[in-house]
C-alpha positions as CSV (number, residue, x, y, z in Angstrom):
1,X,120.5,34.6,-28.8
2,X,121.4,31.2,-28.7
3,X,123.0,28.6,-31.1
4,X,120.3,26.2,-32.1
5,X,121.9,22.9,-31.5
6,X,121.5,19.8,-33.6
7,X,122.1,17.7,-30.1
8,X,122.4,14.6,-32.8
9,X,125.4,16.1,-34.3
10,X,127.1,17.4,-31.4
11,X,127.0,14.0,-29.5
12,X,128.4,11.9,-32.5
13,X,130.8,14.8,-32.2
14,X,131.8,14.2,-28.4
15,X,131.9,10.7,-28.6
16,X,134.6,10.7,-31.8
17,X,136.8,13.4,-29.5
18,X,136.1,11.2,-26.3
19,X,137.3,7.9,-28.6
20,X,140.0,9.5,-29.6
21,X,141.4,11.3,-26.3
22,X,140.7,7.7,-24.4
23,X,140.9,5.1,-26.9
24,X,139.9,1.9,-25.1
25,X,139.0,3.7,-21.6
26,X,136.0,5.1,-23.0
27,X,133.1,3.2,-21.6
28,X,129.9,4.8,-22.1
29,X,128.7,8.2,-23.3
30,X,125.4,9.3,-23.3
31,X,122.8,12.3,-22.7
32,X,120.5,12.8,-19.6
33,X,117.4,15.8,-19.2
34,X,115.9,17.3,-21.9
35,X,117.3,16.9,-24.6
36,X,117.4,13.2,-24.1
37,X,113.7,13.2,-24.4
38,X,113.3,16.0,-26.8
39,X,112.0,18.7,-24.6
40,X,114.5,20.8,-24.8
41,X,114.6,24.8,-25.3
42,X,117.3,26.3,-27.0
43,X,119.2,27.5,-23.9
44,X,118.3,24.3,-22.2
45,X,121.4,22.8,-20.6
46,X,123.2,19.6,-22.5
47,X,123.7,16.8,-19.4
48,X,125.9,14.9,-21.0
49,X,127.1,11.5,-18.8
50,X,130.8,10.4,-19.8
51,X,132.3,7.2,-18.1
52,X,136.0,6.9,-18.5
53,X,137.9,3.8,-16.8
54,X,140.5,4.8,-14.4
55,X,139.3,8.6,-14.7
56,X,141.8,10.8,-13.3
57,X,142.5,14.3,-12.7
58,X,144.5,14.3,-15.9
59,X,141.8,13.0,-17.6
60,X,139.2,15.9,-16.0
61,X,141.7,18.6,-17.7
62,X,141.7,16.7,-21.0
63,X,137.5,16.7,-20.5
64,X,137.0,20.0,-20.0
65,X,139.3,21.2,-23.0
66,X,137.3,18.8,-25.0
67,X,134.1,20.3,-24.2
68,X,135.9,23.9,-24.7
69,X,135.9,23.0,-28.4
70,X,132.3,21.7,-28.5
71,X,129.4,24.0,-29.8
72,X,127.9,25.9,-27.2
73,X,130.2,24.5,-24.9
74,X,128.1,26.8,-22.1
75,X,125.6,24.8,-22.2
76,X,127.0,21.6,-21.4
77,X,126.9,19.7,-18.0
78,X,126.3,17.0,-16.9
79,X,128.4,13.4,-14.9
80,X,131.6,12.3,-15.7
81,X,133.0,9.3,-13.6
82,X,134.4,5.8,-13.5
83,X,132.7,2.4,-14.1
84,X,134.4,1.7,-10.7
85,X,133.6,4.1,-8.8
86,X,129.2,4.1,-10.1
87,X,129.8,0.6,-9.5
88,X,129.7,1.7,-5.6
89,X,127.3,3.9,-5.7
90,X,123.9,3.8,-3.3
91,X,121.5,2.1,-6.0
92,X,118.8,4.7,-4.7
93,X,121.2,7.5,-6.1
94,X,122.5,5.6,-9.6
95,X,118.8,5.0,-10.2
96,X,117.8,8.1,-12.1
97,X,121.1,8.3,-13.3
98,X,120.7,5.5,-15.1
99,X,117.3,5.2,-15.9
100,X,117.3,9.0,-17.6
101,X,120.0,8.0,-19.9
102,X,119.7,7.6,-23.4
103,X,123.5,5.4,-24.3
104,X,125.0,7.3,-27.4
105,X,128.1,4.6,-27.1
106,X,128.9,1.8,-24.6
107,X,126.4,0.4,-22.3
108,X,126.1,0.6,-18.8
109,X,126.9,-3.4,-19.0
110,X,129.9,-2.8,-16.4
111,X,127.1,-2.6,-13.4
112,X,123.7,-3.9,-12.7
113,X,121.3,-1.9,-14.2
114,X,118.4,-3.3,-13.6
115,X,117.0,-1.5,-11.0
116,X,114.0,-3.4,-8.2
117,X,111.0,-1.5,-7.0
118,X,112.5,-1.1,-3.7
119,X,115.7,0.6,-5.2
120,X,113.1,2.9,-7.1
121,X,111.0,3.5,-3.7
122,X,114.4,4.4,-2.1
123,X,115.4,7.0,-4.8
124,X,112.1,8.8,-4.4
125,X,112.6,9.0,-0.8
126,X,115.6,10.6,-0.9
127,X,114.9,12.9,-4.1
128,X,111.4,14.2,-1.9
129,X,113.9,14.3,1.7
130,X,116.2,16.6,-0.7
131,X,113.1,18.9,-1.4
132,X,112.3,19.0,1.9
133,X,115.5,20.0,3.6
134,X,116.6,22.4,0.9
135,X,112.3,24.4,1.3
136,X,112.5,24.2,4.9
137,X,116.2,25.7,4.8
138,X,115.4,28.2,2.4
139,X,112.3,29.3,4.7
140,X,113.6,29.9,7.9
141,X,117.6,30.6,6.6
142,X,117.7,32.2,2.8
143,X,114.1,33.2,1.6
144,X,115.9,35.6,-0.6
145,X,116.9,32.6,-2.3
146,X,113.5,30.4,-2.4
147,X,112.8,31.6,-6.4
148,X,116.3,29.5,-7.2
149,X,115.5,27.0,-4.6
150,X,111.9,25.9,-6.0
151,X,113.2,26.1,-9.5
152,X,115.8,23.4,-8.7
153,X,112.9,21.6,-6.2
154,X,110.3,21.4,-9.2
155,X,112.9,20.1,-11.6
156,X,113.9,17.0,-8.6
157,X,110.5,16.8,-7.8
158,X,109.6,15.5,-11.6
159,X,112.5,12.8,-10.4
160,X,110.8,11.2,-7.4
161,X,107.7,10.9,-9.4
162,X,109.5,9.0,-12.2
163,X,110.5,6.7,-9.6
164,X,107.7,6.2,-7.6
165,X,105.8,5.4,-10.9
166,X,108.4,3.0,-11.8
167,X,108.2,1.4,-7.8
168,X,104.3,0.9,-8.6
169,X,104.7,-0.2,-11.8
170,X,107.9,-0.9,-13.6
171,X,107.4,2.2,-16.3
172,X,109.9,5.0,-16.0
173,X,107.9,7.4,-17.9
174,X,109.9,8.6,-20.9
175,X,108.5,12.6,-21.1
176,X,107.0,14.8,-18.7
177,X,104.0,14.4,-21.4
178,X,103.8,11.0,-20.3
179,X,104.2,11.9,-16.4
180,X,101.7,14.4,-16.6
181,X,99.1,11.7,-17.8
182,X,100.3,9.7,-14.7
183,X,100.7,12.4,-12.1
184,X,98.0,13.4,-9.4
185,X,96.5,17.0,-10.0
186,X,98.8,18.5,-7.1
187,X,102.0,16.7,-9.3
188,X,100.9,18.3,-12.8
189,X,100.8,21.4,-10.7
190,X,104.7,20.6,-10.0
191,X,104.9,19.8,-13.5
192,X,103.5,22.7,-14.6
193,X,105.9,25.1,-12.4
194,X,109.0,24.2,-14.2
195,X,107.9,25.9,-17.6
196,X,106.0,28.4,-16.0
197,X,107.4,29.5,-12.8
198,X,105.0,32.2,-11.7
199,X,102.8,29.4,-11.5
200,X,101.7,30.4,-8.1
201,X,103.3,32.7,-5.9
202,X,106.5,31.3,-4.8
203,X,105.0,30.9,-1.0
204,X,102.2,29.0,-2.0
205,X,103.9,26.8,-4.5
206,X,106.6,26.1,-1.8
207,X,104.1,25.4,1.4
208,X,102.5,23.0,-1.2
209,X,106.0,21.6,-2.4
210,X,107.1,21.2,1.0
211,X,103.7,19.1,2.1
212,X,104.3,16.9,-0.7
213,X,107.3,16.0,0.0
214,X,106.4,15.3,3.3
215,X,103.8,12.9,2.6
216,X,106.6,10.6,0.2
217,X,108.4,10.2,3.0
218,X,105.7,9.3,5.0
219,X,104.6,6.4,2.7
């Protein structure tokens, strides 16, 4: 069974080992996914986002022994990187980045974050162009695989409708509570597949998967 996880705690924790490893060089820690907005199981990954100036490959080794000595250190993931290096970043693939993090320490003050409605268009073009390489893929090439595949396809999908909601009308919606009072029918269908994969059999759920991605990028 898994640890339950004050995810408080434990990120006040990472942030005094972070300080204290980088001094200075620490720019921003912060969580991303579930647990960022609450919904999170108890084996639910922790995506934790670390920016470190300069980061180096010494500093990657010092990271991951740091998160060896965190609680249910399995669980964690997430995006470590420099300030520099986001900096450069296409802003259609920093969007949901940003936007899904909730800042523990720093800010995100080293970059613009302030994202336009064409930037958020452009992120859920290439979030829905993901899903429908990696379904049509998976069809033709590794349908032994399609169970994974959709799993990881619902989860983006919940992405690209954050930011076309945001394109339309500057709200990134803060839960998938709030996206499902936003989302079409089809989308709380998406929605609904990520807690409750047998949803509809996984052919179905990825011909209709695959058409809806097909009609974002044909907006």
């Amino acid at each position: 069974m898994t640890e339950t996880v004050d995810i408080t705690a434990w990120t006040e924790a990472l942030v005094d080992k972070l300080q204290e490893a980088f001094g200075e060089r620490l720019v921003l820690v912060g969580l991303q996914g579930s647990r960022a907005r609450g919904e999170a199981r108890e084996d639910s990954d922790i995506d934790a986002v670390v920016i470190i100036d300069g980061l180096g490959h010494a500093d990657l080794v010092t990271y991951k022994e740091i998160i060896d000595t965190m609680p249910v250190s399995a669980l964690a993931c997430g995006f470590i990187g420099s300030p520099d290096v986001l900096k450069g970043w296409p802003r259609s693939d920093s969007f949901n980045l940003v936007m899904d993090t909730r800042v523990h320490f720093g800010s995100f003050d080293f970059m613009d974050a302030h994202f336009t409605s064409e930037e958020a268009s452009a992120s859920a073009k290439a979030g829905a162009a993901e899903i429908y390489h990696a379904l049509c893929h998976t069809l033709v090439f590794e349908e032994e695989a399609l169970p994974a595949v959709l799993a990881a396809c619902v989860k983006s999908a919940f992405f690209v409708m954050r930011a076309n909601v945001f394109a339309c009308t500057g709200e990134y919606p803060a839960s998938r509570a709030r996206m499902r009072e936003l989302a079409s029918d089809e989308e709380r269908l998406f929605l609904d597949a990520y807690d409750t994969p047998a949803i509809l059999p996984d052919q179905e759920l990825a011909n209709r998967l695959l058409a809806w991605a097909a009609a974002q990028l044909e907006m």
